[in-house]
C-alpha positions in Angstrom: 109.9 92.4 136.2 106.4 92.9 136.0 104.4 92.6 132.5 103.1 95.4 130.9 100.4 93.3 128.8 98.0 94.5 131.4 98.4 98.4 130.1 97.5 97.7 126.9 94.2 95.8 127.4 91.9 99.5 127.2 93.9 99.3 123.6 92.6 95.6 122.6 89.1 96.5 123.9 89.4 99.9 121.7 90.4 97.8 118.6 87.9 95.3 119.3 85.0 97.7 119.3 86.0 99.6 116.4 86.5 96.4 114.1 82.8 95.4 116.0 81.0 98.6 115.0 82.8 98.8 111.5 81.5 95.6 110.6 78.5 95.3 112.5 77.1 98.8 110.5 78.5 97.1 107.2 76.3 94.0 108.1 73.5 95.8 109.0 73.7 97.9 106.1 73.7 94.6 103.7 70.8 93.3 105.2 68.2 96.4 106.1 69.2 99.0 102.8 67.0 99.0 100.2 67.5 97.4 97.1 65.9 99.4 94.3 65.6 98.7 90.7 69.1 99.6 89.0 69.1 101.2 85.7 71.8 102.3 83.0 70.8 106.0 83.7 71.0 105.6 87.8 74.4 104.1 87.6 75.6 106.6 85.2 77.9 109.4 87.2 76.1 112.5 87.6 78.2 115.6 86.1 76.1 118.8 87.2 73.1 118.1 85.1 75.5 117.6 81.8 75.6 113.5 80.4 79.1 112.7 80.9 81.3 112.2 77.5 84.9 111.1 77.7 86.8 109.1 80.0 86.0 110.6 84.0 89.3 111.6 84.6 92.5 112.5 82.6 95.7 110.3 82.5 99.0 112.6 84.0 102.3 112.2 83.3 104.8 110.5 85.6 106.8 113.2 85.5 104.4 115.2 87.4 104.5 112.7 90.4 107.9 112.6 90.1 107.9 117.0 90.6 105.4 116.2 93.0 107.1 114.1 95.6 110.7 116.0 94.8 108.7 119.1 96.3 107.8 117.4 99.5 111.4 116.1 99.8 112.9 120.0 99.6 109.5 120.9 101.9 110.6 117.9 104.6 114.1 120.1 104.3 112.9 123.5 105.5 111.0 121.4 107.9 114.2 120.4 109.6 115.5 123.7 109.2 113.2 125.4 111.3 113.3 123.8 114.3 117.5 123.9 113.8 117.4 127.4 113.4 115.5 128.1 116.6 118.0 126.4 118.7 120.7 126.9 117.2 121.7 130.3 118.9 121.3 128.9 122.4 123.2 125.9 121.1 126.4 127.6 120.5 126.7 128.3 123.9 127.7 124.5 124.4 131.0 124.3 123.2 130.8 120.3 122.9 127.6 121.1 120.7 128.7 123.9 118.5 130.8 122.6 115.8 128.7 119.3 115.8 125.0 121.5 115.4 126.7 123.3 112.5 128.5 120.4 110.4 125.0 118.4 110.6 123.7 120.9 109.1 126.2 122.2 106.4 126.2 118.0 105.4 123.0 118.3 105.4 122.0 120.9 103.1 125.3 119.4 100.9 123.6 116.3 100.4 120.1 118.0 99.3 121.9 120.1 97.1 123.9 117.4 95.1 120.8 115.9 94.8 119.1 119.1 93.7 122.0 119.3 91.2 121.2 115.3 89.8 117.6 116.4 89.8 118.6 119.7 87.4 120.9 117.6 85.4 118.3 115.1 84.5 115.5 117.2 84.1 113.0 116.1 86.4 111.5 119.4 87.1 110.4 119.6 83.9 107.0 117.4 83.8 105.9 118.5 80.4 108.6 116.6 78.2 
């Protein structure tokens, strides 16, 4: 059987460059930028012309990440949906495949939905409590 190591030198060169230039402009960076005289006012963040008060950015709650990812969970759903829907006509013309394309789905969406029942019941829609 012959190796396949040979396919994947373009791959070790492409790596090899990138880490090269990466570091190489970092380097080169370091050593030619110019180092001015740093002052309280420079390093301050600019906020459209007003002097910044308060803390840069404001603490969320948990919750809201936790709302957050439980709507790309149901969104990942309708994205397995779709492409199921589009076949699934042509697919019950197998008859091997029709009961099977339909009970994967119906488990599916019974799964997601006593989850979206848990999710209810404990209240992790709600991100302002």
């Amino acid at each position: 059987m012959e190796s396949q190591l040979p396919q994947y030198i373009a791959v070790l060169m492409l790596f090899v460059l990138a880490v090269a230039a990466t570091g190489g402009m970092i380097l080169l960076s370091t050593l030619l930028g110019k180092r001015g005289a740093s002052s309280k006012i420079k390093d301050t963040a600019y906020e459209c012309g007003m002097i910044p008060i308060g803390p840069g950015g404001t603490r969320m709650s948990v919750k809201f990440y936790l709302v957050a990812m439980l709507f790309i969970l149901f969104d990942i759903e309708v994205v397995f949906m779709y492409p199921w829907a589009a076949i699934y006509k042509e697919m019950l013309q197998h008859e091997a495949t029709r009961n099977l394309i339909l009970g994967s789905m119906v488990s599916f969406l019974g799964i997601l939905f006593v989850g979206y029942i848990y999710a209810v019941k404990k209240r992790a829609f709600d991100w302002k409590s």
